[in-house]
C-alpha positions as CSV (number, residue, x, y, z in Angstrom):
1,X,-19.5,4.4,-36.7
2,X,-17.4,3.0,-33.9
3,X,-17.2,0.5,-31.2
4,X,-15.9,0.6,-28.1
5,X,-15.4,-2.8,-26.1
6,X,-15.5,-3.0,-22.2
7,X,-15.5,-5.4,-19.7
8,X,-16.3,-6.0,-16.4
9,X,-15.7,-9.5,-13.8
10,X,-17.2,-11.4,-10.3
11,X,-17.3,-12.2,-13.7
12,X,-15.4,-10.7,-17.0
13,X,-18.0,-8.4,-18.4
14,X,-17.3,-6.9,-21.9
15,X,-19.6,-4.2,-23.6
16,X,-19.5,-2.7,-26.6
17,X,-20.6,0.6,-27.1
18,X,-21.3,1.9,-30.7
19,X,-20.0,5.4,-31.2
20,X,-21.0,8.2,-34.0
21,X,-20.1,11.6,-35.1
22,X,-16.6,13.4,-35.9
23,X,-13.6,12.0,-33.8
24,X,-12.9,14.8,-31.9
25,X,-16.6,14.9,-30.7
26,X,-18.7,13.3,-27.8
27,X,-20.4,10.6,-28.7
28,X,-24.2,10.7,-28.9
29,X,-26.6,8.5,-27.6
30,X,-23.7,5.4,-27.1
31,X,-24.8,2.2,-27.0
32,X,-23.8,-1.2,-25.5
33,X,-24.3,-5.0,-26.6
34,X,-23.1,-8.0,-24.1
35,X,-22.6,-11.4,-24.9
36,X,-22.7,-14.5,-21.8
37,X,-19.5,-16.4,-22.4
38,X,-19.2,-18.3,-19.3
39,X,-21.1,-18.2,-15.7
40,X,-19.9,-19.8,-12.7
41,X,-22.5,-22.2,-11.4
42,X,-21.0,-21.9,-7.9
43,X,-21.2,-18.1,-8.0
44,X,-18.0,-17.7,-6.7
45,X,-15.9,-14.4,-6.6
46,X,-14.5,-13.5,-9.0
47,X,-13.1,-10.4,-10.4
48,X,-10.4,-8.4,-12.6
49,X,-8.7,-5.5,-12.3
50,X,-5.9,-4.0,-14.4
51,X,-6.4,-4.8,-18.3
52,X,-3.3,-4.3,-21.0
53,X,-4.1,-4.2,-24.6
54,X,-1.9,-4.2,-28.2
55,X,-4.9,-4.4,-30.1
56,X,-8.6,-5.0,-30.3
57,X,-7.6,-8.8,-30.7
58,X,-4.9,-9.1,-28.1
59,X,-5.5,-8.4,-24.7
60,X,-4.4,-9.7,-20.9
61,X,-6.6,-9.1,-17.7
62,X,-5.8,-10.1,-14.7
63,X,-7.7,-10.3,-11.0
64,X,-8.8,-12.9,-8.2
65,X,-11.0,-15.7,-8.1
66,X,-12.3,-18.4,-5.7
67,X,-11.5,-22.3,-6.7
68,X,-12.0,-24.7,-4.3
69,X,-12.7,-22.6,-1.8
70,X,-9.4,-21.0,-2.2
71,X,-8.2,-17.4,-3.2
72,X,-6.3,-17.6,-6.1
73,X,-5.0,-15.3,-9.3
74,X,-7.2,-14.6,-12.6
75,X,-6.3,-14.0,-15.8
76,X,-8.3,-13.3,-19.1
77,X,-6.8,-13.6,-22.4
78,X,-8.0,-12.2,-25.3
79,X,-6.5,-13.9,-29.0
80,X,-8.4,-13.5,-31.9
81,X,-12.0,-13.2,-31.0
82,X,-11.8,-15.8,-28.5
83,X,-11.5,-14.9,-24.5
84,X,-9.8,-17.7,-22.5
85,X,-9.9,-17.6,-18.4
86,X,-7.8,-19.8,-16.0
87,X,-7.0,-19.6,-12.4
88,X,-3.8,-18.8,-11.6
89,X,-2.8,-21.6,-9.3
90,X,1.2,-21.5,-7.1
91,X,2.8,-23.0,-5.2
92,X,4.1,-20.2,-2.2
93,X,1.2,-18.1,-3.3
94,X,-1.9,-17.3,-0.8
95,X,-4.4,-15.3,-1.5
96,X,-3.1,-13.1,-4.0
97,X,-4.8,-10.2,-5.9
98,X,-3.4,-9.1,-9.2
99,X,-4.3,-5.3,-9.8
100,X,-2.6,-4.1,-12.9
101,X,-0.6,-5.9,-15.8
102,X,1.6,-4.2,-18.7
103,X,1.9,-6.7,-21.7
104,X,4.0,-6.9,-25.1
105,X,1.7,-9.6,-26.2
106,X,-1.0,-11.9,-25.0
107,X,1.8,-14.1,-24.5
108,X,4.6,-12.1,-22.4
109,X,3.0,-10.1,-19.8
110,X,4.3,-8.8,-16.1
111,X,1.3,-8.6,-13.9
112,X,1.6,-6.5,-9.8
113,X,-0.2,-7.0,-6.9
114,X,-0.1,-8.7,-3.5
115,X,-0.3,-11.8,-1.4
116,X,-0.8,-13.1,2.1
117,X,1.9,-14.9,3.7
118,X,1.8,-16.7,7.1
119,X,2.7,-15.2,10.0
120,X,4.1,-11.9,7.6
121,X,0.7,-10.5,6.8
122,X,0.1,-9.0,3.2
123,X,3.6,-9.1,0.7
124,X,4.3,-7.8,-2.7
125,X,3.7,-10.1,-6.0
126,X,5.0,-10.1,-9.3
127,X,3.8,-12.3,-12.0
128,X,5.1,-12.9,-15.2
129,X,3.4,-14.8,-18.2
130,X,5.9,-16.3,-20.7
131,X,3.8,-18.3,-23.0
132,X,0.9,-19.6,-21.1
133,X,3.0,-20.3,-17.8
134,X,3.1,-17.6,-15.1
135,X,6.0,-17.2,-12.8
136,X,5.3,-15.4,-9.4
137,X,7.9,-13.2,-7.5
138,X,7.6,-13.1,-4.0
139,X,11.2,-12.4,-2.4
140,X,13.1,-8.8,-2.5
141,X,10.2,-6.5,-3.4
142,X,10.5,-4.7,-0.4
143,X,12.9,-2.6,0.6
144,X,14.9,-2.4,4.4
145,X,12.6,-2.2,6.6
146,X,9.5,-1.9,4.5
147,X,6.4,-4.0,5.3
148,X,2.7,-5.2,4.0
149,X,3.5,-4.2,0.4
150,X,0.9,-3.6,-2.2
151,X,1.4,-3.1,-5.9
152,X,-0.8,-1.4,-7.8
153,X,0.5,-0.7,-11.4
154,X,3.3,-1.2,-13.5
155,X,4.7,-0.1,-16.8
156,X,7.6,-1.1,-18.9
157,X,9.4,0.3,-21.7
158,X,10.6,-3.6,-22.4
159,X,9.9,-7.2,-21.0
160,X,13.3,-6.3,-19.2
161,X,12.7,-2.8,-18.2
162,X,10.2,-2.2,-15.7
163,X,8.8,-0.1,-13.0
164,X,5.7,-0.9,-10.4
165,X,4.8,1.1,-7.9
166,X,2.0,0.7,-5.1
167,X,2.4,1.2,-1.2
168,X,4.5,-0.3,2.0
169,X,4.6,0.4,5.7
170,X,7.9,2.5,6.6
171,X,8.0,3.0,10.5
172,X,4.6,2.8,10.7
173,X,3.8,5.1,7.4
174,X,2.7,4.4,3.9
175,X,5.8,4.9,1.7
176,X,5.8,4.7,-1.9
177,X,7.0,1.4,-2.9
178,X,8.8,1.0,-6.2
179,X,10.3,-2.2,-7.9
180,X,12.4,-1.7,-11.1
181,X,13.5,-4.2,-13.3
182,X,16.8,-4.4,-15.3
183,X,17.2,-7.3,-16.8
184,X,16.2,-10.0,-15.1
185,X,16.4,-8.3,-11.5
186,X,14.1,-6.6,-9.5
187,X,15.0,-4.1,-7.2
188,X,13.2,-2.2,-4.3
189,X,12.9,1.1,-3.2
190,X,11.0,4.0,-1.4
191,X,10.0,7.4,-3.6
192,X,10.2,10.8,-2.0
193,X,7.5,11.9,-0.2
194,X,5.8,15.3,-1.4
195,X,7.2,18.6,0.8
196,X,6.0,18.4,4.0
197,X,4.2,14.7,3.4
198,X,4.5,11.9,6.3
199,X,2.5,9.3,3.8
200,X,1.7,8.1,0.4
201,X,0.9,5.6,-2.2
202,X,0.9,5.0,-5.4
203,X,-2.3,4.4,-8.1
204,X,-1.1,4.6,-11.2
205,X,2.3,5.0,-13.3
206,X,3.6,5.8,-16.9
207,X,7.1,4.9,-18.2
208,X,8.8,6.9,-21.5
209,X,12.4,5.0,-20.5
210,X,13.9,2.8,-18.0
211,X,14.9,6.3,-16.3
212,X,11.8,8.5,-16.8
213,X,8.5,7.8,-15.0
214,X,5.4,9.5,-13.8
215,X,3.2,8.0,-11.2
216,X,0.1,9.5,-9.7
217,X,-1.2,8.6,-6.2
218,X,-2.2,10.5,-2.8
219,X,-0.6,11.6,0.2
220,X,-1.9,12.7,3.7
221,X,-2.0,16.3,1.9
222,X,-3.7,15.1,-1.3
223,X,-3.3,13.9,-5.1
224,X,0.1,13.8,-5.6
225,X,2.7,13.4,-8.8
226,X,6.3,11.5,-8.8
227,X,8.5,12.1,-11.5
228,X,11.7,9.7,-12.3
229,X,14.6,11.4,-13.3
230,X,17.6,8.9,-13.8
231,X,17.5,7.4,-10.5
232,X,15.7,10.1,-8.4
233,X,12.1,10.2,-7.4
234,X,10.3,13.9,-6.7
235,X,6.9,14.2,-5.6
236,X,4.9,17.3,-5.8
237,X,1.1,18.0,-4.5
238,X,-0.9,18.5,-7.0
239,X,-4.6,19.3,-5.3
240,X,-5.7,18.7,-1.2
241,X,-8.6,16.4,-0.4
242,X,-8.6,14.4,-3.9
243,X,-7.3,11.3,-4.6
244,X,-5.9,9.9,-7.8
245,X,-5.8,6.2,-9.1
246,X,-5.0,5.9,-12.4
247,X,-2.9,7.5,-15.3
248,X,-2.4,7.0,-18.9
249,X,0.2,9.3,-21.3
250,X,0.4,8.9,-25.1
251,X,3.0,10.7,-24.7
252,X,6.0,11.8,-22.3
253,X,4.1,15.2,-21.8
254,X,0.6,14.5,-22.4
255,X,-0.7,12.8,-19.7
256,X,-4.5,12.1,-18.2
257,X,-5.2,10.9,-14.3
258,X,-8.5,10.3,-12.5
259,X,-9.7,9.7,-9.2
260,X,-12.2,11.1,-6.6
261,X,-12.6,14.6,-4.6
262,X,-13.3,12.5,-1.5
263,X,-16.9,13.8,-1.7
264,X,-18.4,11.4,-4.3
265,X,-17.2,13.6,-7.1
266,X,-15.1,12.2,-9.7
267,X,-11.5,14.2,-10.9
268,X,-9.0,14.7,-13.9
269,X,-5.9,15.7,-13.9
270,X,-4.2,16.7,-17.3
271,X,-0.6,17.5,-18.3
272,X,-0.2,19.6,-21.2
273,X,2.8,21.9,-21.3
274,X,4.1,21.4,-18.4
275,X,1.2,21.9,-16.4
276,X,-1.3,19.9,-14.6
277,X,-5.3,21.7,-15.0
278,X,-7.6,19.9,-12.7
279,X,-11.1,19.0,-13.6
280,X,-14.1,18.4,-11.4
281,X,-15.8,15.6,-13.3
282,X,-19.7,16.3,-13.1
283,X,-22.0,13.6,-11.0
284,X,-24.7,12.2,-13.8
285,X,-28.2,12.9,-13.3
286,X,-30.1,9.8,-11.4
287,X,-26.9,9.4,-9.6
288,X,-25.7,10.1,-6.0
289,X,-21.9,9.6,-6.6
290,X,-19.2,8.6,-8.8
291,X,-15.7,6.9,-8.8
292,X,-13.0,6.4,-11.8
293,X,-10.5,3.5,-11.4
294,X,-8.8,3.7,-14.3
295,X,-8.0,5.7,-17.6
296,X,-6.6,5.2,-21.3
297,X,-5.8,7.4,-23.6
298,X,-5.8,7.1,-27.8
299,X,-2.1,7.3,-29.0
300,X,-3.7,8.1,-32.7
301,X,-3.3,12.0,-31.8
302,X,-6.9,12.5,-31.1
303,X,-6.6,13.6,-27.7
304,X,-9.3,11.2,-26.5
305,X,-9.1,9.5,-23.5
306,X,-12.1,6.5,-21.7
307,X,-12.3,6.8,-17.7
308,X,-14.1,4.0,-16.1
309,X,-15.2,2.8,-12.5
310,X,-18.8,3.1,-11.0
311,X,-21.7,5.2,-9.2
312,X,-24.0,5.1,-6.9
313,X,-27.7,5.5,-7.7
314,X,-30.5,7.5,-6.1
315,X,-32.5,5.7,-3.1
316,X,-33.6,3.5,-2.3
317,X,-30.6,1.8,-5.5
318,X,-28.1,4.0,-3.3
319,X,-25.7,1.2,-1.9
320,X,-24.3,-0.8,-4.6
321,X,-21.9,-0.2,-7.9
322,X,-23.3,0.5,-11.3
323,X,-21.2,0.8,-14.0
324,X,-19.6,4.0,-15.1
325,X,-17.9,5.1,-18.2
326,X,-16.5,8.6,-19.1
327,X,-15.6,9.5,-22.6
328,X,-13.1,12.5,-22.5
329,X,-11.9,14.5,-25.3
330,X,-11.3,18.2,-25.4
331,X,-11.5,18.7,-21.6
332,X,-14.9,17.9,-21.6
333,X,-16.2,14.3,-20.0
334,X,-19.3,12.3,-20.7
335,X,-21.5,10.1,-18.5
336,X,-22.8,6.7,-19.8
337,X,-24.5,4.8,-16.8
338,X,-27.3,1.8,-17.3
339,X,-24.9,-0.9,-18.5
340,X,-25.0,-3.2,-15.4
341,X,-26.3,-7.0,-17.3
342,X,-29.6,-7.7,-17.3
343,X,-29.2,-11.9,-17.9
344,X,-27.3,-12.6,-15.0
345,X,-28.4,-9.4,-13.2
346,X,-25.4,-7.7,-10.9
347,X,-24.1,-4.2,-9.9
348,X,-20.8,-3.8,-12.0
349,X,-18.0,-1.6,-11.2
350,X,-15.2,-1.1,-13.7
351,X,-11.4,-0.9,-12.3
352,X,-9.5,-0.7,-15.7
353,X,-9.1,0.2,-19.1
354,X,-6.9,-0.2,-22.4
355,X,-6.9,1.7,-25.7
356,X,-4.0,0.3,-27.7
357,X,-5.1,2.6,-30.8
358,X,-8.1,4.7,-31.1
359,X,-11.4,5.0,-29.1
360,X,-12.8,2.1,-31.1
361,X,-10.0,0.3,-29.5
362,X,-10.6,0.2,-25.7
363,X,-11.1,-3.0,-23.4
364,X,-12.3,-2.3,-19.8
365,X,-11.8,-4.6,-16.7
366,X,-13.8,-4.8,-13.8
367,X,-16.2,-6.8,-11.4
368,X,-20.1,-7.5,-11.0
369,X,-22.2,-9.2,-7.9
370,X,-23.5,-12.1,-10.0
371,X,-20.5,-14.5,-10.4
372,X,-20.6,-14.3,-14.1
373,X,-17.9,-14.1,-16.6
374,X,-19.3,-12.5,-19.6
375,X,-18.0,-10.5,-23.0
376,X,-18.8,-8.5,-26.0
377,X,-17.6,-8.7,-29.1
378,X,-15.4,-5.2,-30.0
């Protein structure tokens, strides 16, 4: 038998689902136990979004929250069995939103994202945790004559070799936006656009060295791959109309992204041999449409990979997030719906996802309506 642990945040919401049956097989009948460990009288936002994970008793999440009327940073630490949030309060920070974090511990993390300055509008952020103590980044994340940067995901081979990517304005475009670390140093760039492209962004992004990256995103012509190679972005269309958000790779050339078809349907992307085969992910019964925000896939070999995000439900429960999880292995994906709490009742979505090992391994990430922070033992 095994377990699965997610989570979800306007709290932090963890489930765990129990899983049975051979490895490489979809899991029956799943189930899912949560556990109240905080709630926020106040019922103030609050919400995470990227999740990084080095084992079932080590992860970092990271998101926004209100305090004191105030938009600050969010991050939850898993150590042990034990779940610790705090605000993530700076000076020369406004507003910011944290949307994806790479770790080497739950100690020494780099977390991406954005923040409002006056009179500038929306800017690039960095965070990294050393210790407990985070250290924002606000200054040279944007190239010449780049604006209103977002970050949406980074990966690092090292705490001193990293890559985010998200999206800037370019004479009046989205551009790719790229910051690589070398040592201590961040750096800022543009990547290629795809042949024939005038815009793009970035979702989601793998690294293998400091000099070989894939990242996944969406242009004006549709999902869209960039490949690193030394210090040259390419970018390549990969299918019109769909967009892609999120990518995971146990490997340099084994690779899984999801998104959406733009018409409520859910997609995969796989690379295997050099080739990416697109999947139309199916929309569950009792629902009306789907989205996947994130992915992670095992690294044991298995070939198994957990998609998560949210769907809509049939009238009149048409208008608000439930949450969603897919189990893929084999090509094949799996539904699981109902898990939105009951005790404090919300609509959940899930944005992220981490399987440091196994299946039995994975964390999830995400927000609810309820102003709860709430977890589930693994």
């Amino acid at each position: 038998m095994r377990r699965i642990a997610l989570s979800s945040l306007l709290g932090v919401l963890l489930l765990a689902l129990t899983l049975s049956g051979p490895a490489a097989a979809l899991p029956p009948n799943p189930s899912f136990v949560m556990q109240t460990l905080t709630s926020t009288t106040s019922g103030a936002f609050a919400g995470l979004n990227g999740i990084s994970c080095k084992s079932v008793t080590a992860c970092v999440a990271v998101g926004t929250t209100k305090s004191s009327g105030q938009t600050v940073g969010l991050a939850a630490v898993l150590d042990g069995d034990t779940w610790t949030l705090s605000d993530i309060i700076q000076s020369g920070v406004t507003t910011p939103t944290l949307n994806g974090v790479w770790c080497a511990s739950d100690t020494s993390c780099v977390a991406v994202g954005s923040h409002t300055q006056p009179l500038l509008g929306v800017e690039p952020l960095i965070e990294t945790l050393s210790g407990t103590t985070w250290t924002p980044v606000t200054t040279g994340l944007e190239p010449s004559g780049g604006i209103h940067g977002v970050l949406s995901s980074v990966s690092c081979v090292s705490s001193t070799s990293c890559v985010a990517v998200g999206t800037n304005v370019f004479a009046g475009s989205n551009h790719v936006l790229v910051d690589t670390l070398s040592g201590t140093k961040w750096t800022a760039s543009d990547a290629a656009l795809p042949a024939g492209a005038v815009s793009a962004t970035a979702g989601g992004i793998q690294c293998f060295s400091p000099t070989s990256c894939l990242a996944v995103g969406t242009s004006n012509l549709g999902s869209m791959v960039e490949t690193l190679s030394g210090t040259t972005w390419t970018a390549a269309t990969l299918h019109a109309g769909d967009t892609l958000t999120s990518l995971s790779c146990p490997s340099a050339g084994s690779c899984t992204a999801v998104g959406d078809t733009g018409g409520g349907q859910a997609v995969a992307e796989v690379l295997a041999s050099g080739t990416w085969t697109r999947t139309v992910i199916p929309v569950p019964a009792g629902t009306t449409s789907i989205q996947l925000t994130g992915v992670s896939c095992t690294t044991d070999g298995s070939g198994e990979c957990l998609a998560v995000g949210g769907y809509l439900g049939t009238a009149p429960d048409n208008k608000a997030d439930h949450a969603l999880v897919e189990f893929g292995s084999g090509g094949a994906w799996q539904a699981t719906t109902g898990l939105d709490p009951t005790d404090p009742a919300g609509h959940v979505l899930l944005n992220g996802v981490s399987c440091p090992i196994d299946i039995s391994s994975c964390t999830g990430a995400g927000d609810d309506t309820v102003g709860s922070v709430q977890a589930a033992e693994a």
